[in-house]
N, C-alpha and C positions, 0 to 999 in steps of 0.2 A: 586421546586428545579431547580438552570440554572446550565447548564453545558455550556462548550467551546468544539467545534468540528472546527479542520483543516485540509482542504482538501487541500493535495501539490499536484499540477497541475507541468508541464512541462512548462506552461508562466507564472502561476500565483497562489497564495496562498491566500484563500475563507479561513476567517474565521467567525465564529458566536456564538454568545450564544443564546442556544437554551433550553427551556422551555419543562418541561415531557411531554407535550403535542404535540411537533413537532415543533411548532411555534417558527420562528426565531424572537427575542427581538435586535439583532444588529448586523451587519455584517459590516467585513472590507478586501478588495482586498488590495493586494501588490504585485510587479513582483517576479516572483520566481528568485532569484539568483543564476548562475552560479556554483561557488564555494560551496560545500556542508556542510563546517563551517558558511556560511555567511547567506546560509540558514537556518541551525537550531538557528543564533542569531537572524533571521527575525520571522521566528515561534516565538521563545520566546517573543519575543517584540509585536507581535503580542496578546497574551495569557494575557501578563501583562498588554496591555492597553484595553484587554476587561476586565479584574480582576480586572481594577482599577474602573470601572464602576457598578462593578454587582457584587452578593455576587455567586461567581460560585464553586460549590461541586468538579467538574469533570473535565479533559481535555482529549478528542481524537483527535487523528493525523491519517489522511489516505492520506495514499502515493501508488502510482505505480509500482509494483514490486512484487518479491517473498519475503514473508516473515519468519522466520522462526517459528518452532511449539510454543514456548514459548511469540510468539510474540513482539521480543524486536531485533530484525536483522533484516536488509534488506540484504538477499541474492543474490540480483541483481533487478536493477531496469533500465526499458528499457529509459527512458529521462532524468536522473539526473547519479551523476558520484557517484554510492554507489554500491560499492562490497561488502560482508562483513561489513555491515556496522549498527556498535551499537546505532541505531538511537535512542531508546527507553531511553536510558542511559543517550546520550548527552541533549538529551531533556529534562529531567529529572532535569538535573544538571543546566541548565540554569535557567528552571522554577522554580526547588522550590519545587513541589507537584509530584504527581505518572501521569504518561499517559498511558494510552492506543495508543496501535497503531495495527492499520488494515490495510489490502490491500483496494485502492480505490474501486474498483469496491464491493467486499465485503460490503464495506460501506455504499454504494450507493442501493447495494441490499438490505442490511435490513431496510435502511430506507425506501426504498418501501415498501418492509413487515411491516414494523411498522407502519408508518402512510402516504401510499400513495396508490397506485393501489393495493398492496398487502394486503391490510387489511382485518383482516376475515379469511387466507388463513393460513395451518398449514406448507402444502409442496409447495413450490413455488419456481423456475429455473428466474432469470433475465438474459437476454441479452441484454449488449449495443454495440451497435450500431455508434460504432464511426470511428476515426483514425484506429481502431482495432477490434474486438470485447472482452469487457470483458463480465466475468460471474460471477455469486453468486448463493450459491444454497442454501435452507434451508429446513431441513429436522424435521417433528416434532417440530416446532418451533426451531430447534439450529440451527447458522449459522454452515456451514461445516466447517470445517479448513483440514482438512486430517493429515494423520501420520508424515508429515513433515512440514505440517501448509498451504503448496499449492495445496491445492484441491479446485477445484469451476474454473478451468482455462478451461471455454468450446469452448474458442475462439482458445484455441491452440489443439483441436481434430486434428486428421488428416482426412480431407476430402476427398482429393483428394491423392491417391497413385500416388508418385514422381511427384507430382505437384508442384506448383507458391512456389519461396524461400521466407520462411518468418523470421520476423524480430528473431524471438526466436531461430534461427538457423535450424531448422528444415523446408520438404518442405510440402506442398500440407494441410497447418491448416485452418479451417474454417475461421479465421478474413480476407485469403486473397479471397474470395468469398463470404462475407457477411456483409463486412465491408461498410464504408461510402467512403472507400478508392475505396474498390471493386465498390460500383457505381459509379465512376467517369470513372475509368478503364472501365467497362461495356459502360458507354455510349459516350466514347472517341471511342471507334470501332464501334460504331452504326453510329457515326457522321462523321468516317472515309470512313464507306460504303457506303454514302448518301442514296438516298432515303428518309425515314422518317427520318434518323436522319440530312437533313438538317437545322431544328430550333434546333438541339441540336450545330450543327456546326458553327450556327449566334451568339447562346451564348459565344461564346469564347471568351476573353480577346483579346488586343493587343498582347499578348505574346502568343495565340495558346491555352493557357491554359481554362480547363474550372471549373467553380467552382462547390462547392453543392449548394449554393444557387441558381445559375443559373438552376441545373437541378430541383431542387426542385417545383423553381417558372415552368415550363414547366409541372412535373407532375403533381402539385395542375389544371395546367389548359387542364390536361388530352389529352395530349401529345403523339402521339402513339410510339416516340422512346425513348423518357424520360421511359416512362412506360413499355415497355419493357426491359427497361434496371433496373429499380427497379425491374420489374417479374424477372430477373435475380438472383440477389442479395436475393431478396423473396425467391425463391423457395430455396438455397440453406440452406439459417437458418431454412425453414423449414422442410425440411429434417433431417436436424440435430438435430432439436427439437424432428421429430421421433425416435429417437437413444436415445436419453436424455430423452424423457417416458420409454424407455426399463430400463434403468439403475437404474432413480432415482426416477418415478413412481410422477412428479409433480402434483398437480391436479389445480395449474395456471401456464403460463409462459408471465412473463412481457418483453415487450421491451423498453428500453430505449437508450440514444442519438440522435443526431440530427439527425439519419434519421426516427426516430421514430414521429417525428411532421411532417410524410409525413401520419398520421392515418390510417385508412380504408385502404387507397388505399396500404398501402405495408402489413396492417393483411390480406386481404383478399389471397394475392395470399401465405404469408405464411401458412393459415389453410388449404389450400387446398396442398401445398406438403406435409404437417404435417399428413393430412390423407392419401396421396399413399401410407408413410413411415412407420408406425405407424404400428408394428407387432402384428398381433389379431383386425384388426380395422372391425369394424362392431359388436365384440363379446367381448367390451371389454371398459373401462369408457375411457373418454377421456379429455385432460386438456382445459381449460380456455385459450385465450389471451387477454391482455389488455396491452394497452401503460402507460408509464410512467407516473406520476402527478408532481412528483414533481421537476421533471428537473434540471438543475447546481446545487441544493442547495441539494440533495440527500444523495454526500457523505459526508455533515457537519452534516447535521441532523443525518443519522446513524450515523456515528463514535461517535455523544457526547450523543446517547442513549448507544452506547454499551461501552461509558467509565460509564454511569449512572452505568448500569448494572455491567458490572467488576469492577468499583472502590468500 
């Protein structure tokens, strides 16, 4: 049985059809369009020239935002212009057939659970690790939705009381200390201070700017202000991971996004704040980490398992 899974990005729109088994049979990129009509006739066209190819059951859509319980609203979505917006419906009408529609990160979670680092696992917490941090939570095998359909949003905790403004309106949320944002932040002051962070302050652009790649490449080659500035960013998720055993009792927590292919070197100093935090620690089970498998292609795989499943 193939299914079609669409993952709407803020630059671009992943689609694929993908095989009960995880395995993507074809994929196709498109820039994501501005205008939020011109997008959902981009998805459509999208769907229909994988439909025209492959005899496909199913189609999922994951998008970025709140969505609401019934899964057929986007309540607000932070990089596209959707308020209130009956995404599920217009999609629908274009297509022809039923959609599923999930939050991204959501989607990206259970494809991990399904068939990536999560496998095996009944209760399992993903954090990625990006522009922001998103979250997924799956408890007992079900993905969470909560009472209003936005549960699993672990990136927007409050961390830090009346701390750093973040994008969600609110201040002091884990994405701005744990983010891929936050390591840049982190090690744009390291490089400010010189010292060690002089080879963080060579890597700059002509424009001052420093990128992640830049700091990445420094920490892979174990860099003592690179890597302090990920122990940074580390300790913080890891602490928060402590917080999120108390709650939701994981017994794995995956990390995903690009700062997740910094491996090792950023689990380690996560398990180890994971352990200061970790209420009952010494007298009491303790979760798994493991990085991501299955990378960009996450949220298409989940979302056209979980339109398998609810269609």
């Amino acid at each position: 049985m193939l299914n079609v899974g669409i993952d709407i990005g803020g630059t671009k729109i992943a689609g694929g059809v993908v095989a009960e088994d995880g395995t993507i049979v074809e994929q196709l990129r498109v820039p994501t369009p501005v205008d939020p009509a011109a997008l959902a006739d981009a998805v459509a066209a999208m769907v229909r020239e994988l439909a025209s190819r492959h005899d496909v059951h199913a189609v999922g859509v994951a998008a970025a935002g709140f969505i609401d319980a019934t899964r057929s609203v986007i309540i607000h979505a932070p990089n596209i212009d959707w308020t209130n917006e009956p995404l599920r419906a217009e999609l629908e009408t274009r297509i022809g057939r039923p959609v599923t529609l999930e939050n991204d990160a959501n989607a990206a979670g259970w494809g991990e659970y399904r068939f990536g680092a999560g496998r095996g696992s009944r209760n399992m917490a993903m954090l990625t690790m990006g522009t922001g941090v998103g979250g997924a939570v799956i408890i007992d095998g079900a993905l969470l939705i909560g009472g209003n359909g936005i549960g699993g949003e672990l990136g927007h905790i409050r961390f830090v009381r009346g701390g750093r403004p973040c994008g969600c309106g609110q201040n002091g949320c884990l994405e701005q200390y744990a983010s891929g944002r936050a390591l840049q932040r982190e090690a744009n002051d390291i490089a400010d201070a010189g010292g060690i962070g002089a080879p963080l302050a060579a890597m700059r652009d002509p424009d001052g700017h420093l990128h992640g790649a830049a700091i990445a490449q420094l920490v892979l080659a174990d860099d003592p202000g690179a890597l302090e500035a990920l122990r940074r960013v580390a300790t913080a998720l890891g602490e928060a991971c402590g917080g999120f055993q108390a709650v939701l009792d994981p017994d794995l927590f995956v990390i995903g996004g690009g700062v997740a292919s910094l491996g090792d070197r950023l689990l380690d100093p996560v398990q180890l704040a994971y352990s200061t935090a970790l209420p009952g620690y010494g007298d009491r089970p303790v979760a798994s980490f493991a990085i991501a498998t299955l990378g960009n292609d996450a949220g298409l795989i989940g979302v056209a398992d979980l339109a398998r499943i609810r269609g």
